[in-house]
C-alpha positions in Angstrom: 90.1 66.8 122.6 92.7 67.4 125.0 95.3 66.9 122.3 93.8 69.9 120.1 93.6 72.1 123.7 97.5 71.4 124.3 98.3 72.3 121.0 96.3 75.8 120.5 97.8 76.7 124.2 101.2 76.1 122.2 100.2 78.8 119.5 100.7 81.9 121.7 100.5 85.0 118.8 101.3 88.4 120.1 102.1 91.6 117.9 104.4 94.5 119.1 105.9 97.6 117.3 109.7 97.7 117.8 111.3 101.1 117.3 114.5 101.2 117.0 116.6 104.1 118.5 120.1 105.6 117.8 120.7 104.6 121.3 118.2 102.2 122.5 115.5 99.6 121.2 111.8 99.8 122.4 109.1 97.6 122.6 105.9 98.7 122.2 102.7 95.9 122.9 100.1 95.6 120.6 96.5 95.2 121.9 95.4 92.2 119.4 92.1 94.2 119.0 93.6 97.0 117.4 95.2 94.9 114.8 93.3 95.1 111.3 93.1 93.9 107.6 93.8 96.8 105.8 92.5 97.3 102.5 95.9 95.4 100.7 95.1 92.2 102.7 97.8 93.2 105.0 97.6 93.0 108.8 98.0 96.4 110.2 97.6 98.4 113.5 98.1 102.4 113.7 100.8 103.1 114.9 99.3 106.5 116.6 97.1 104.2 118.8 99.8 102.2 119.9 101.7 105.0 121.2 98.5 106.2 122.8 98.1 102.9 124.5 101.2 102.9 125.9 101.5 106.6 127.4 104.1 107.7 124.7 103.5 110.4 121.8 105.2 111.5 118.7 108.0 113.5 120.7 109.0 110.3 122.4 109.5 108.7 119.1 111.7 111.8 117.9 113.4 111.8 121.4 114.0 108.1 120.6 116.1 109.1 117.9 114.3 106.3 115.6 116.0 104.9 113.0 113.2 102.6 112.0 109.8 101.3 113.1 108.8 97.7 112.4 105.5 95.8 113.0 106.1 92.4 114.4 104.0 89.2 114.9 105.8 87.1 117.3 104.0 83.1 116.9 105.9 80.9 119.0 108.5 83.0 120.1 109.4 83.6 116.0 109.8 87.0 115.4 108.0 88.0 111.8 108.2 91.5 110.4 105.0 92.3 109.0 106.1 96.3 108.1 109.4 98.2 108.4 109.1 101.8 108.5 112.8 103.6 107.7 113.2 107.1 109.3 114.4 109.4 106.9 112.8 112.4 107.9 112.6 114.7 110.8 109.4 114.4 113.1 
């Protein structure tokens, strides 16, 4: 039993949005209970709730001058891009 505790302390799963800026990348943290199935099978979490969550609003992410928004799953310290979001448009 111990075995099995050591090894599911070793499986440390966190998700994050990462936008990334003309200038600068940020980080945004993902409360786990906010992450969904959506309807394609797909793990998902909206992205307005995140930026609530973290004190930060659309105008931040235009200020940010955001090239692109991706939702990550980090396992192990292995980075996996779930959705990548290209900024094309104005906000």
């Amino acid at each position: 039993m111990v075995e099995e505790d050591s090894l599911l302390m070793d499986v440390q799963e966190e998700y994050v949005y990462i936008v990334e800026g003309r200038e600068e990348t940020i980080t945004l943290p993902v409360d786990a209970a906010d992450v969904i199935l959506n309807a394609d099978g797909e793990l998902d979490c909206p992205f307005d709730t995140v930026l609530r969550k973290n004190s930060r609003t659309f105008e931040d992410l235009n200020n940010w001058n955001a090239k692109e928004i991706r939702f990550v799953r980090i396992k192990n310290k292995v980075e996996e891009t779930l959705r990548r979001i290209e900024m094309n448009v104005n906000l």
